[in-house]
C-alpha positions in Angstrom: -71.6 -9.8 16.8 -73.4 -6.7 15.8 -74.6 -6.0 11.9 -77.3 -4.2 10.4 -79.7 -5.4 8.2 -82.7 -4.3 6.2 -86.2 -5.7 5.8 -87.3 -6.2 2.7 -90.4 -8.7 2.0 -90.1 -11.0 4.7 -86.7 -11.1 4.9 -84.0 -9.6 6.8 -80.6 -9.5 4.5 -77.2 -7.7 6.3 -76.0 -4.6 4.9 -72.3 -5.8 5.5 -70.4 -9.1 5.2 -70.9 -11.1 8.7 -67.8 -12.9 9.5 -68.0 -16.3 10.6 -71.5 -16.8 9.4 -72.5 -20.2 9.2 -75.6 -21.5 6.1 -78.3 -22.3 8.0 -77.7 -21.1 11.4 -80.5 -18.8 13.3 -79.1 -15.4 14.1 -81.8 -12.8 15.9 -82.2 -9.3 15.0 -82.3 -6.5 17.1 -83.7 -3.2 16.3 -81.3 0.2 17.4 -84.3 0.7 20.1 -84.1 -2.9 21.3 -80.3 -3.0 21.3 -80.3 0.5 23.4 -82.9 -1.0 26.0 -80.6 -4.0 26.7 -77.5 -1.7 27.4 -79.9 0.5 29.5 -80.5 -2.5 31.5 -77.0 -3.8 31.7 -75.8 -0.8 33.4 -78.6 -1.0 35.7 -77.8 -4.6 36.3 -74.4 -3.6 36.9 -74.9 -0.3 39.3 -77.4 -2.9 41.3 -74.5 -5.6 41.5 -73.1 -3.8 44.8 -76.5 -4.6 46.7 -75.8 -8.0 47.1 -72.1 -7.6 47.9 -73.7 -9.3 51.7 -74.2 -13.1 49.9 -70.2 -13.1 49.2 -69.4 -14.8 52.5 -69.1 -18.1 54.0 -71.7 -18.8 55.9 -73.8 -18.5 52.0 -70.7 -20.2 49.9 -72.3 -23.8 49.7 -75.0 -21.6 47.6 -72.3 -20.4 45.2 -72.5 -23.6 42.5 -76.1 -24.0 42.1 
């Protein structure tokens, strides 16, 4: 779930309706630099995936479910 939100003295309110909110729960807040830095790394992650294509045999299998 993605929704902005200002800040306004000490707390953060959404500036559109959140669907399936639920009173009392703990949602965290990202800021549009935060949220950019975390895709950055996901595709980073994901190019680097290929590099350990050499643990997918079974010799390293038994490893798999820890």
């Amino acid at each position: 779930m993605s929704v902005k939100a200002e800040y306004c003295n000490g707390i953060f309110r959404p500036l559109e309706k959140v669907p399936d909110a639920i009173p009392g729960k703990l949602y965290r807040v990202f800021s549009e630099e935060e949220l950019q830095s975390l895709t950055d790394d996901l595709v980073w992650l994901k190019a680097a995936e290929k590099s350990f294509d050499f643990w997918n045999n079974e010799e390293d299998a038994a490893y798999d479910n820890l």
